[in-house]
GUDREN-678649 format. One record per residue: residue number from 1; x, y, z of N, C-alpha, C in turn. Coordinates in steps of 0.02 Angstrom, whole numbers. Example, Ala and Ser with C-alpha at 12.3 -4.5 7.8 and 13.67 -1.06 7.14 Angstrom:
BEGIN
REC   lolum      npx      npy      npz     capx     capy     capz      cpx      cpy      cpz
REC       1      660     -284      390      615     -225      390      660     -165      390
REC       2      642     -112      354      684      -53      357      645        2      394
***
This chain:
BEGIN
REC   lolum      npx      npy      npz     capx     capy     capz      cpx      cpy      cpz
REC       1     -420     -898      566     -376     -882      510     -321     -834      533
REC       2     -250     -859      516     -185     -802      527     -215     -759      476
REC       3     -174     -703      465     -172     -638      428     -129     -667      378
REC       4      -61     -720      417      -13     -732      359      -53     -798      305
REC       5     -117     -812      314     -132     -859      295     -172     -825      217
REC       6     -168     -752      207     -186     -707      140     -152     -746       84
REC       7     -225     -741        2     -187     -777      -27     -177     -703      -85
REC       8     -148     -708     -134     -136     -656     -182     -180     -637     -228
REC       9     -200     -565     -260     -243     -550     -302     -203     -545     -357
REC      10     -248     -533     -403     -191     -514     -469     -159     -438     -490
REC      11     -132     -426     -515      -70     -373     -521     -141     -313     -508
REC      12      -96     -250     -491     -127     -195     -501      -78     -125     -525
REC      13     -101     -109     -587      -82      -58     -607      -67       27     -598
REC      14      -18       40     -584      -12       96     -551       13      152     -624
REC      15      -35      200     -659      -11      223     -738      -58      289     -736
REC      16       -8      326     -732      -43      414     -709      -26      440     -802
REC      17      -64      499     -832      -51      505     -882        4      546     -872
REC      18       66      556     -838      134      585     -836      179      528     -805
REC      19      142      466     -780      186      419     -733      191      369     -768
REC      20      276      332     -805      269      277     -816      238      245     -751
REC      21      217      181     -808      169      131     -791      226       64     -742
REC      22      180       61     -683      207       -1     -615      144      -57     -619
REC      23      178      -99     -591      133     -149     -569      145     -189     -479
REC      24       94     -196     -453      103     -231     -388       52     -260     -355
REC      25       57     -326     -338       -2     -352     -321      -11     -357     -230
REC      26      -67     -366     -229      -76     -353     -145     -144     -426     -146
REC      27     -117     -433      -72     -173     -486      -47     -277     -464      -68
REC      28     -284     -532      -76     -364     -533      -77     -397     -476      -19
REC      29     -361     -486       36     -384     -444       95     -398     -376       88
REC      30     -359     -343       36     -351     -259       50     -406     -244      -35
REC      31     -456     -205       18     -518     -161      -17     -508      -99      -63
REC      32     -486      -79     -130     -462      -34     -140     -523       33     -138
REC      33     -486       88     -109     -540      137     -112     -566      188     -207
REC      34     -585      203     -205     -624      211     -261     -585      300     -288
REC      35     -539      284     -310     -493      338     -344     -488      360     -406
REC      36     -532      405     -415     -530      405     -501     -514      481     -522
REC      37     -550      492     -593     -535      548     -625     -582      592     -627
REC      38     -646      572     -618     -704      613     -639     -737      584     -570
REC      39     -779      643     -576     -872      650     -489     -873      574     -508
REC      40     -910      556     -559     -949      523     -591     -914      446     -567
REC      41     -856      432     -594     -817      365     -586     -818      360     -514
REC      42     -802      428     -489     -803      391     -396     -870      375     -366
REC      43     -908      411     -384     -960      377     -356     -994      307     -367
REC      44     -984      299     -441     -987      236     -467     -954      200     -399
REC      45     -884      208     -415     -848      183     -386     -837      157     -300
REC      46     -866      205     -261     -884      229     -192     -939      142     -187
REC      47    -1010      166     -243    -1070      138     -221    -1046       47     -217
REC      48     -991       45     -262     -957      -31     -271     -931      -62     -204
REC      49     -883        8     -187     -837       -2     -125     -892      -24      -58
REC      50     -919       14      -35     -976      -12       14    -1014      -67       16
REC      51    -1024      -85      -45    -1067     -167      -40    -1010     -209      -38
REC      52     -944     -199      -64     -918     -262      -49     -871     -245        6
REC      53     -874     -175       65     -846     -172       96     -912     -209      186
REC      54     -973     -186      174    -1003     -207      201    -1070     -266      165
REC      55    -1055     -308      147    -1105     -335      120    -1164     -351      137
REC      56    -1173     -363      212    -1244     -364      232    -1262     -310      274
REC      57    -1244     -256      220    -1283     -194      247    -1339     -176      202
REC      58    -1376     -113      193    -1418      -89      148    -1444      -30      137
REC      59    -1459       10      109    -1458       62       85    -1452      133      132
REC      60    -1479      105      200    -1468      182      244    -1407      166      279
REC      61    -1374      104      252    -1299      114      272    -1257      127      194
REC      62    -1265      107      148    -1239       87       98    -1212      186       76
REC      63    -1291      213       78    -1294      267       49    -1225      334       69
REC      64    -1251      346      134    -1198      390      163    -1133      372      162
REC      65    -1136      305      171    -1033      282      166    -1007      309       90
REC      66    -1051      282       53    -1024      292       -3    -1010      353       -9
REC      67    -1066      411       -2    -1043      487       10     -988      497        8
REC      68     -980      485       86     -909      478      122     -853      472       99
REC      69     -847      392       57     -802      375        6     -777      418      -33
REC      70     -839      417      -82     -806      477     -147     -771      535     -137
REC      71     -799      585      -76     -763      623      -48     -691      602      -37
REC      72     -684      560        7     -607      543       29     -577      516      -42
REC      73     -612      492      -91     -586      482     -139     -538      551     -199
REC      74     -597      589     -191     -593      664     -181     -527      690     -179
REC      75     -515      699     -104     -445      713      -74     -398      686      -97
REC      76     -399      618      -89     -358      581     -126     -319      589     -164
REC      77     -352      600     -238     -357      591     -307     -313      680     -311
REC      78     -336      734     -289     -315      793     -268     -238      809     -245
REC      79     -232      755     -207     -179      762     -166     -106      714     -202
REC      80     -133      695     -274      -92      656     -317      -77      595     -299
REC      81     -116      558     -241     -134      475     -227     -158      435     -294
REC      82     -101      363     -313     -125      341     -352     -158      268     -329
REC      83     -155      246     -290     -166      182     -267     -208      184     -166
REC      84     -258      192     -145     -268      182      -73     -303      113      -58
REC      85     -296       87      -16     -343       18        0     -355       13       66
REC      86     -417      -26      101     -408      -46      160     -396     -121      160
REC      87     -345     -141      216     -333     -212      226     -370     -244      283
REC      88     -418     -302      278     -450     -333      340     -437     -397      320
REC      89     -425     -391      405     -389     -482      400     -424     -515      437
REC      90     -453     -573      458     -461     -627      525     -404     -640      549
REC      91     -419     -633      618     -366     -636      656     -384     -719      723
REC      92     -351     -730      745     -374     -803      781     -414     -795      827
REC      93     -396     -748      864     -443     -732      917     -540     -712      870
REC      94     -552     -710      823     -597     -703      795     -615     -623      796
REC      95     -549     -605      795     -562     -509      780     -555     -505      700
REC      96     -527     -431      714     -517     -403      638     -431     -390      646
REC      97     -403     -377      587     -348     -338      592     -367     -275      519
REC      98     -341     -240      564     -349     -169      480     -283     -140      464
REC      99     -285     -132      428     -222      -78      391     -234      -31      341
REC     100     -218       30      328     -230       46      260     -149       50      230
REC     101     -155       62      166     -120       37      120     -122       98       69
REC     102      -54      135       42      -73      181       -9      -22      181      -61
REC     103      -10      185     -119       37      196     -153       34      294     -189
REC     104      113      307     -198       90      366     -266      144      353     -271
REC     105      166      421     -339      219      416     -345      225      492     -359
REC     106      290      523     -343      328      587     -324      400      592     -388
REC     107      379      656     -407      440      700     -464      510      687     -420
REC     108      557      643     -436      599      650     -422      675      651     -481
REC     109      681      695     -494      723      696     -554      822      679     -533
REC     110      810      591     -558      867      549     -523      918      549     -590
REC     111      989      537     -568     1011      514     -633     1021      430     -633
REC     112     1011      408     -595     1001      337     -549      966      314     -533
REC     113      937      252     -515      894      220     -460      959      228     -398
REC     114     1003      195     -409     1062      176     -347     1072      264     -310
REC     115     1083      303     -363     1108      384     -332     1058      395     -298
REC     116      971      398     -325      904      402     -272      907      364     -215
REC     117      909      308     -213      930      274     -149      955      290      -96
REC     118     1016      305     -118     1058      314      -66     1063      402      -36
REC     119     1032      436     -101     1005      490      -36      930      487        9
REC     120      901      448      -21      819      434       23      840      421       78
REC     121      908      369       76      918      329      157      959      383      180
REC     122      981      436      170     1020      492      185      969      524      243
REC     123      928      545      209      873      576      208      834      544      268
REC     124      809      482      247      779      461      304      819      418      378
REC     125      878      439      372      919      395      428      916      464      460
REC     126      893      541      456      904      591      484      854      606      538
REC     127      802      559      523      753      560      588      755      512      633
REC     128      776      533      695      786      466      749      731      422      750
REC     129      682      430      742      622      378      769      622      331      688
REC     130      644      338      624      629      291      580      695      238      566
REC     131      681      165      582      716      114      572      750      130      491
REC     132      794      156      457      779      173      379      836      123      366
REC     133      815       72      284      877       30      265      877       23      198
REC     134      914       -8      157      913      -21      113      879      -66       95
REC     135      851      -74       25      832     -142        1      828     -169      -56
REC     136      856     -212      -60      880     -251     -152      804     -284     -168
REC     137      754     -258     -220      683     -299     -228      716     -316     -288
REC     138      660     -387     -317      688     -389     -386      690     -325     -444
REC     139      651     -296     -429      640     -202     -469      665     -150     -462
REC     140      744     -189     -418      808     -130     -410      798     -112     -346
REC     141      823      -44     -322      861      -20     -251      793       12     -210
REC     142      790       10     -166      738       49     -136      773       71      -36
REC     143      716      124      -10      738      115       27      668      127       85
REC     144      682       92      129      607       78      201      633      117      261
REC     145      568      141      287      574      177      345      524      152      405
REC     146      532      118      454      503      101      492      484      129      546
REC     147      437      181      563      438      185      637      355      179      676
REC     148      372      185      750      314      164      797      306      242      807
REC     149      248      253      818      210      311      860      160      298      900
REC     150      159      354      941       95      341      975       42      416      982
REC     151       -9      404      966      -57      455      964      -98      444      988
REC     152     -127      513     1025     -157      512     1088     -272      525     1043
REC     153     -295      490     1059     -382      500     1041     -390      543     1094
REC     154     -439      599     1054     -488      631     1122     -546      589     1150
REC     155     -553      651     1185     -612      596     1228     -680      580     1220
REC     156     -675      643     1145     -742      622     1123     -759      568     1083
REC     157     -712      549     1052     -680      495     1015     -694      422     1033
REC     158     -707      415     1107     -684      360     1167     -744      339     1206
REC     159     -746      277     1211     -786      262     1234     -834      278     1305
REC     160     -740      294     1365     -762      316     1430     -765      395     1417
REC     161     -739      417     1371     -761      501     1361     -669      524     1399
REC     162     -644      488     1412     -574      515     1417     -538      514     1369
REC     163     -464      541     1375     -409      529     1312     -382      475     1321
REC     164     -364      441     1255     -326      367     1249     -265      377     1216
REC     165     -221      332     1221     -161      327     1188     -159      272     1140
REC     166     -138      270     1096     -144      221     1025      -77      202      998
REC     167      -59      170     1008        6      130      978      -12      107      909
REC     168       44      157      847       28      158      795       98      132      751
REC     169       80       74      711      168       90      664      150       87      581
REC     170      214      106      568      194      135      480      258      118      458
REC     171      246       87      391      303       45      333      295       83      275
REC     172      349      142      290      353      167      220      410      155      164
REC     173      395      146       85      474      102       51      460      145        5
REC     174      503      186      -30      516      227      -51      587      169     -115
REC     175      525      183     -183      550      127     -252      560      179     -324
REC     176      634      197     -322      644      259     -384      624      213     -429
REC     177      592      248     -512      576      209     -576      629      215     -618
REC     178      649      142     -623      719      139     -681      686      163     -741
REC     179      623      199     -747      580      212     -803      588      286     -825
REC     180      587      328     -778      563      398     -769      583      449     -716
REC     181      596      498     -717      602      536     -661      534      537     -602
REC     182      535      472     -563      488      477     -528      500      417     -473
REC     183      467      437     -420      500      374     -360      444      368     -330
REC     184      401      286     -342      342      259     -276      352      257     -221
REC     185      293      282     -189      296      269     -107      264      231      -78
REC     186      276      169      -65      224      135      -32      217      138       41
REC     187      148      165       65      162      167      141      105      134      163
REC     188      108       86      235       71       26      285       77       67      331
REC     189       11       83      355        1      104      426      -44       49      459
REC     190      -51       38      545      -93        2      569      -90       30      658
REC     191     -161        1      673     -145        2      731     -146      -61      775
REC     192     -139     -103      726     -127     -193      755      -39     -210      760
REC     193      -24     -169      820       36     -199      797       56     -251      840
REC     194        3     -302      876       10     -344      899       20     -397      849
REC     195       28     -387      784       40     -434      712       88     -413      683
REC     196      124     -377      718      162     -330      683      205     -361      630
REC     197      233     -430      656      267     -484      617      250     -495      550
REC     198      160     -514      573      125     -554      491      114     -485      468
REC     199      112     -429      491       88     -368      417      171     -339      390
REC     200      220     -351      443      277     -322      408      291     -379      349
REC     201      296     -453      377      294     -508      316      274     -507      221
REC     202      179     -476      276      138     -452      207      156     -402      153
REC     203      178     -344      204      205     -298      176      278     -295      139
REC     204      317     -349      149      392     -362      106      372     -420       39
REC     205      309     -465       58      267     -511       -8      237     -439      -68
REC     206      213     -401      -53      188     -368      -94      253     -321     -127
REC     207      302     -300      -87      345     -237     -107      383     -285     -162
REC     208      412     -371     -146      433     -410     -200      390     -425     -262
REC     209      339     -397     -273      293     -406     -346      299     -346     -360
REC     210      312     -283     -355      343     -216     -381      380     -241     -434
REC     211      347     -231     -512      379     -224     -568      368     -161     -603
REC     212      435     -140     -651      404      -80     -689      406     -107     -754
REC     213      385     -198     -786      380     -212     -823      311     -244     -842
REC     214      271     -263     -881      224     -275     -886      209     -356     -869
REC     215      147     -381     -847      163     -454     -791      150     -505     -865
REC     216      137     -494     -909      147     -553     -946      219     -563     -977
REC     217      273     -506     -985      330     -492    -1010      373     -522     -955
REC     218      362     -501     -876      400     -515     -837      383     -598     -822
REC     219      333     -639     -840      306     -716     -839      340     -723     -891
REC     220      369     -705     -942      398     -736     -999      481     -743     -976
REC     221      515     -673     -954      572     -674     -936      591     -731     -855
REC     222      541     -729     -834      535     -773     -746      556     -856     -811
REC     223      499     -869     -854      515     -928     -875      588     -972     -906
REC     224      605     -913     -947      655     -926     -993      714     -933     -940
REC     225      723     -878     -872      745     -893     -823      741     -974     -790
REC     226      725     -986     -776      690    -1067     -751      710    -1113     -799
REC     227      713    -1091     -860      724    -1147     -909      803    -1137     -910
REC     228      831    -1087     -911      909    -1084     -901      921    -1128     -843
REC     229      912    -1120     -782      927    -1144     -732      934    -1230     -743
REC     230      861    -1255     -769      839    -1324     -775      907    -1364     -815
REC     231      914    -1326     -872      959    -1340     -927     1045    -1345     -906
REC     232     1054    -1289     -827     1125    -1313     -824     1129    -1339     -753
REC     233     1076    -1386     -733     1070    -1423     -671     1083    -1502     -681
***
């Protein structure tokens, strides 16, 4: 199986009680981590994530991950993360590919989507190492920052007990809300960037389902669209 061969899940809601409400859907592939409001929901939440993150595992694996989880869920949730996932793909060679995947969204008090824009790419064209551009989604102006790093593992880390070097890249798109004083961040990190193609691909399929309208409203307007078209063809 390609990676580009992912088929689509259904919308996911991004609605903080200060954040108008987004929507964006992401491939079947990506595991969302267990982000909530209360102990209680994450752990719920955690004990979910582990069985369907490892399914033929069992309880003296199941138990501690989940731990694990809720904690990082924890941080998360703390750190004003509204959206984290992991992405696993089949890859041909019969590996894995991983990514994680995070959304939030950040106080940015715009009088614009277009005026936000064009200082983000201000902003981010000021660091040499990020590719930064514009981008027209159907949900207005945004702007992406592309860059490669490389970070070094210790050696305890490693298999031979030496230090390694890790070739890492990260897709961050930065989407002001024609809604609110507030601007999403969606950021793709991986260390497959031997796919780099099919996850940047993946990653421009999902940033085009970014609506800040609701998906049965925006299926009504997509239609009536289509029916215009049909009508003067």
């Amino acid at each position: 199986m390609s990676i580009s061969d992912i088929s689509p899940s259904v919308p996911t809601a991004l609605d903080g009680p200060d954040i108008p409400p987004l929507w964006f859907v992401v491939p079947d592939g990506f595991h969302p981590l267990p982000i909530a409001a209360t102990p209680e929901e994450r752990a719920a939440g955690a004990a979910d994530f582990v069985r369907e993150l490892f399914p033929n595992g069992d309880d003296d694996l199941w138990t501690p991950a989940a731990l694990f989880y809720a904690g990082l869920a924890e941080l998360m949730t703390e750190g004003g993360l509204a959206f984290s996932a992991m992405g696993l793909f089949g890859i041909d060679d019969g590996g894995i590919a991983h990514c994680s995947f995070t959304v939030s969204a950040v106080a940015s008090d715009h009088p614009s989507v277009e005026v936000a824009a064009l200082g983000l790419r201000e902003i981010m064209t000021r660091d040499p190492l990020n590719d930064a551009r514009w981008l027209d989604l159907p949900c207005g102006p945004a702007v992406s920052a592309v860059s490669m790093r490389e970070i070094t593992i210790g050696g305890e880390m490693t298999a031979t007990g030496e230090d390694a070097s890790l070739l890492t890249g990260q897709i961050q798109v930065w989407v002001p809300f024609p809604t609110g004083p507030f601007t999403a961040v969606f950021t793709l990190d991986t260390a497959a960037v031997d796919y780099w193609g099919e996850i940047s691909d993946m990653t421009v399929a999902i940033l085009r389902t970014v609506s800040f309208t609701p998906p049965e409203e925006r299926a009504a307007e997509e239609r009536v669209t289509e029916e215009r078209v049909a009508e003067g063809s």
